[in-house]
Structures are given as C-alpha cells and as structure tokens.
DOZAGU-318463 format. One record per residue: residue number from 1; residue in three letters; chain; x, y, z of N, C-alpha, C in turn. Coordinates in steps of 0.05 Angstrom, whole numbers. Example, Ala and Ser with C-alpha at 12.3 -4.5 7.8 and 13.67 -1.06 7.14 Angstrom:
2
+-----+------+------+--------+--------+--------+--------+--------+--------+--------+--------+--------+
: pos : code : unit :     nX :     nY :     nZ :    caX :    caY :    caZ :     cX :     cY :     cZ :
+-----+------+------+--------+--------+--------+--------+--------+--------+--------+--------+--------+
:   1 :  ALA :    A :    264 :   -114 :    156 :    246 :    -90 :    156 :    264 :    -66 :    156 :
:   2 :  SER :    A :    257 :    -45 :    142 :    273 :    -21 :    143 :    258 :      1 :    157 :
+-----+------+------+--------+--------+--------+--------+--------+--------+--------+--------+--------+
//
This chain:
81
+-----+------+------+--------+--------+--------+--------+--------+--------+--------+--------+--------+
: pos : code : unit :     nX :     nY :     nZ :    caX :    caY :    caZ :     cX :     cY :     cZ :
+-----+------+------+--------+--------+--------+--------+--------+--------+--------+--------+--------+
:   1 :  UNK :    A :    -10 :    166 :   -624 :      7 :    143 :   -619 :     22 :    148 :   -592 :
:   2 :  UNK :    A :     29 :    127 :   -578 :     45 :    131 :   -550 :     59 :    109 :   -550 :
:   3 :  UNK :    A :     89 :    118 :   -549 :    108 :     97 :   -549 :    120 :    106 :   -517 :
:   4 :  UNK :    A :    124 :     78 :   -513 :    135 :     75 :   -477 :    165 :     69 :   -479 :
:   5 :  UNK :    A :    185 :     71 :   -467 :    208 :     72 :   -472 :    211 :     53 :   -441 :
:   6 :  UNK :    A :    203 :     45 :   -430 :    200 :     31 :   -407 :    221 :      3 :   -412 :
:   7 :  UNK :    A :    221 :    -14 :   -387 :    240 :    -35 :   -394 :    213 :    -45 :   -375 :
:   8 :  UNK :    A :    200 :    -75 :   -392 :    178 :    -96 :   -385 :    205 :   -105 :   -357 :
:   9 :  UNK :    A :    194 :   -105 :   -338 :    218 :   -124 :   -317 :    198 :   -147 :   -307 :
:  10 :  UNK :    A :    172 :   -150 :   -313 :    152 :   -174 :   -299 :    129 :   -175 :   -310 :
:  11 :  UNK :    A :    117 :   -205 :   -322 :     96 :   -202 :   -328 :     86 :   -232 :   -331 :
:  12 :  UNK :    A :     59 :   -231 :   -309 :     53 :   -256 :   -301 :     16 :   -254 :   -310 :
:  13 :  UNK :    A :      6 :   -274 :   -301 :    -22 :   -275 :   -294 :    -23 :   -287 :   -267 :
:  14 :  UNK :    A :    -46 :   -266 :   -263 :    -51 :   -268 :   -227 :    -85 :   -282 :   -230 :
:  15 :  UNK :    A :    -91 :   -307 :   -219 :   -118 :   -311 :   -207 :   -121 :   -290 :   -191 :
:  16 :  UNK :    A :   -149 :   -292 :   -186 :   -166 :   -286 :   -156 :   -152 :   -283 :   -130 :
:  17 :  UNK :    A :   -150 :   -266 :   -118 :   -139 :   -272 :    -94 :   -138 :   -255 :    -70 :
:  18 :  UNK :    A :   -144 :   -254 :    -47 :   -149 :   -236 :    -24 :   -135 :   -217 :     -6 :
:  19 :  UNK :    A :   -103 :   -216 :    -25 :    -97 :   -205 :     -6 :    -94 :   -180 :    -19 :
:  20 :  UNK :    A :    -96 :   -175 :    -49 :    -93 :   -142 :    -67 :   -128 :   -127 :    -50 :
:  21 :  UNK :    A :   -140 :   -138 :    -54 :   -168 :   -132 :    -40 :   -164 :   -125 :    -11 :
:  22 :  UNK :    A :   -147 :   -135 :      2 :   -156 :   -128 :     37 :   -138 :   -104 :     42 :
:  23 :  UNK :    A :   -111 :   -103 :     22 :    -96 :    -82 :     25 :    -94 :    -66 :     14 :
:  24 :  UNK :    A :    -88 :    -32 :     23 :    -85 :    -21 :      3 :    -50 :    -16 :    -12 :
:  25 :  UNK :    A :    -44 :    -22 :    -33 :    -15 :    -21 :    -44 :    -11 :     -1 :    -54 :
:  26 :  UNK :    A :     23 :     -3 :    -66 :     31 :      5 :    -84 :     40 :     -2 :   -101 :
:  27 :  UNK :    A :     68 :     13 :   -119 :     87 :     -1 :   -124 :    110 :     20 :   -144 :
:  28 :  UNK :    A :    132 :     15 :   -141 :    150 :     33 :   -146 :    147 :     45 :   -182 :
:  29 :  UNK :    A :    139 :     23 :   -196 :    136 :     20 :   -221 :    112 :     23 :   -233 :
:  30 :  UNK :    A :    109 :     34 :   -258 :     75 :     28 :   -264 :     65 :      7 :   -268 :
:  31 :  UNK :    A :     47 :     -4 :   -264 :     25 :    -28 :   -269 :     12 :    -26 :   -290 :
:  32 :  UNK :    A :      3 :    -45 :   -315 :    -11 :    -40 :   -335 :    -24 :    -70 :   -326 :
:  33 :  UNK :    A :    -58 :    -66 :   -315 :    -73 :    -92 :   -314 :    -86 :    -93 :   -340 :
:  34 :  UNK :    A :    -99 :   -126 :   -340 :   -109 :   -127 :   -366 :   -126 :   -152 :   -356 :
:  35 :  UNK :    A :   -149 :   -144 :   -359 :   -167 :   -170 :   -341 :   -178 :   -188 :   -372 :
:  36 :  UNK :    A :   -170 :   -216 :   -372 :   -164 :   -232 :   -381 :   -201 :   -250 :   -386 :
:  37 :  UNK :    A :   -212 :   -246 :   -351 :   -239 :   -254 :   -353 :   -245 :   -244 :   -329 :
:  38 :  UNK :    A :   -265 :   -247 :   -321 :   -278 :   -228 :   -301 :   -286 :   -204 :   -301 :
:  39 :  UNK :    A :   -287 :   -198 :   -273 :   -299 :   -167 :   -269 :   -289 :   -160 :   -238 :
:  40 :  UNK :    A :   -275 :   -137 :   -245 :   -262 :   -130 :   -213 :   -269 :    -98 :   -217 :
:  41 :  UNK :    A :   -266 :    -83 :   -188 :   -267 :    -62 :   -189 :   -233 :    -52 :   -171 :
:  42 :  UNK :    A :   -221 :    -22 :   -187 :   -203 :    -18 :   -167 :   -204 :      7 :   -160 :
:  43 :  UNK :    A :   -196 :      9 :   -125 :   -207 :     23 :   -114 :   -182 :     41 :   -107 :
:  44 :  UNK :    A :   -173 :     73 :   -108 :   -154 :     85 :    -94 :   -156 :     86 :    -67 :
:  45 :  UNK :    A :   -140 :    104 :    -58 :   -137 :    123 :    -31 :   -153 :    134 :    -22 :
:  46 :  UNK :    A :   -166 :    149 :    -39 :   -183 :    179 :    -49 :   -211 :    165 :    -43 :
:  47 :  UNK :    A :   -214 :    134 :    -49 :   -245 :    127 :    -52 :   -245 :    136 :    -75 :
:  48 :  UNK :    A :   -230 :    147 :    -94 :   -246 :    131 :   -120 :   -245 :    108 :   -131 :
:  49 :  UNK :    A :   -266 :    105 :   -161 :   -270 :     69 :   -163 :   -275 :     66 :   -189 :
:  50 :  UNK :    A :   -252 :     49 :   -200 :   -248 :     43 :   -232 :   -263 :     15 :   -231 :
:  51 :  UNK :    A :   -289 :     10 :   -243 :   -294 :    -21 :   -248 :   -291 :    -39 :   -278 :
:  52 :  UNK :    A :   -269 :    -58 :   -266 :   -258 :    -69 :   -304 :   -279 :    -88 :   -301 :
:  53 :  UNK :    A :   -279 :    -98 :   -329 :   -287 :   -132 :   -339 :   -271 :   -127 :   -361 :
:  54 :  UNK :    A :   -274 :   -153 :   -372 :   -261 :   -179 :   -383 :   -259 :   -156 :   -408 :
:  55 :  UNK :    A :   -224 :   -151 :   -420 :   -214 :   -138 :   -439 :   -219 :   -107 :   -438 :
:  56 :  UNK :    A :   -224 :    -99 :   -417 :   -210 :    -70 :   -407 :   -178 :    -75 :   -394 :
:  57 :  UNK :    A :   -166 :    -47 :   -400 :   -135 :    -42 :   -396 :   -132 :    -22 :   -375 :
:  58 :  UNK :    A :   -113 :    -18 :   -355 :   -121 :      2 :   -333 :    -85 :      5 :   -325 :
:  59 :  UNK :    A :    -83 :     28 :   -330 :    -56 :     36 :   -324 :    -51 :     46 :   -303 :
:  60 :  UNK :    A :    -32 :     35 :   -292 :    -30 :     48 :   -252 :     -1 :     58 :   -252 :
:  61 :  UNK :    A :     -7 :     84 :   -237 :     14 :     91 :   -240 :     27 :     88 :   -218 :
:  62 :  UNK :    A :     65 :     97 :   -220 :     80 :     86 :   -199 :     69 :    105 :   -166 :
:  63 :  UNK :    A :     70 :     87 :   -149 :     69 :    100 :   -120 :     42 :    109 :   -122 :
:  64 :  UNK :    A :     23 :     95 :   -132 :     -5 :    105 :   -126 :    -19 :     76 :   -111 :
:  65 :  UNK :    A :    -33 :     86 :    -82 :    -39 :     73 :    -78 :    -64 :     58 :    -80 :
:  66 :  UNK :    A :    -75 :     32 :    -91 :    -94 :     25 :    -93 :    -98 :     -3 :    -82 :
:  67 :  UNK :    A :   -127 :    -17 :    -85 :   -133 :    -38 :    -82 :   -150 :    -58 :    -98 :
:  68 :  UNK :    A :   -149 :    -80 :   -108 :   -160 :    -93 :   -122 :   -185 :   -100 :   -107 :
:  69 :  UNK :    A :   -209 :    -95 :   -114 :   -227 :   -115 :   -103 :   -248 :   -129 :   -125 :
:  70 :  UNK :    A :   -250 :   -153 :   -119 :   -264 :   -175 :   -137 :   -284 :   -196 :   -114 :
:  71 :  UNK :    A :   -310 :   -206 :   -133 :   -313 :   -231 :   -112 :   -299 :   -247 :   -102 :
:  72 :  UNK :    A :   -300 :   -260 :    -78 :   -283 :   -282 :    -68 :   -288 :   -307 :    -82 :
:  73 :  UNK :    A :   -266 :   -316 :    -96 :   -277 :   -354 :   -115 :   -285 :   -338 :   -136 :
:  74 :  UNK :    A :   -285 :   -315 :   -147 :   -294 :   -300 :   -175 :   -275 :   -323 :   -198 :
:  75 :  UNK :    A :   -283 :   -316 :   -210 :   -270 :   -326 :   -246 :   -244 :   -303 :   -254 :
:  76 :  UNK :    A :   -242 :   -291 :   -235 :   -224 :   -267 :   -243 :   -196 :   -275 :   -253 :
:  77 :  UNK :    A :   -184 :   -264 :   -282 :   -159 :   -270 :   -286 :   -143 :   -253 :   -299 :
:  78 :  UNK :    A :   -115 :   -246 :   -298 :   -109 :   -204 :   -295 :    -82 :   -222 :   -313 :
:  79 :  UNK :    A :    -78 :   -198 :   -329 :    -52 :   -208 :   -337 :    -30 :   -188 :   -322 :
:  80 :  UNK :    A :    -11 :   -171 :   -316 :     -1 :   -155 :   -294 :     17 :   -154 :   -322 :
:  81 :  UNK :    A :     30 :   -129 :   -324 :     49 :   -125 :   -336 :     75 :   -100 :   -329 :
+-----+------+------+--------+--------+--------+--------+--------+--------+--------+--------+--------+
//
C-alpha cells in the first residue's frame, strides 16, 4: 500500500498540444499523468523514453526534466494531477 500525504493543489485535463513536446520542462511538484486516450511517449534529459497509451499512470517527479511528445492533431487526452 502507498499512502501520499501530499496536498492535490491542480488538476485539470490537458488536450494535445505543442508546446510540452518542443520543450524540455519541469516542475517544482510531482506530476501524476494519466492518459485518458491516446498514446504519447515521454521523453527525459538523459534520452530516456517512457511510451504511455490510453490508462497507463506515470509519476514525475519534482525538478525532473522532461518532455511530452505525441502526434500533432493526435486524439491525445492526459488527466495532470
């Protein structure tokens, strides 16, 4: 069992979109994606490469940098938490 003691501060659904892909990010907090439909792959620093579809979960941790990449106009839909 793993209980998170975290405080949720945002949680949206993100379409498709070009700019997680062209850059590489971060973010101060962890990321828990959850791809809703589609198929994206995400890519670190390092060049390594996690590829989701539709109901895989992918935990990012704080200050790691990565990038979303997906087709352009894909069906892609992430829930961000």
């Amino acid at each position: 069992m793993f209980v998170c003691k975290s405080k949720i501060e945002n949680m949206v659904v993100l379409l498709n979109g070009t700019f997680w892909s062209e850059n590489l990010h971060s973010d101060t907090k962890h990321e828990l994606l959850h791809v809703l439909s589609g198929h994206m792959t995400i890519e670190c620093a390092d060049g390594r490469k996690f590829p989701l579809q539709s109901g895989d979960i992918l935990l990012i941790p704080a200050n790691w940098e990565h990038r979303d990449i997906s087709k352009p106009n894909s069906e892609l839909k992430l829930q961000l938490i």
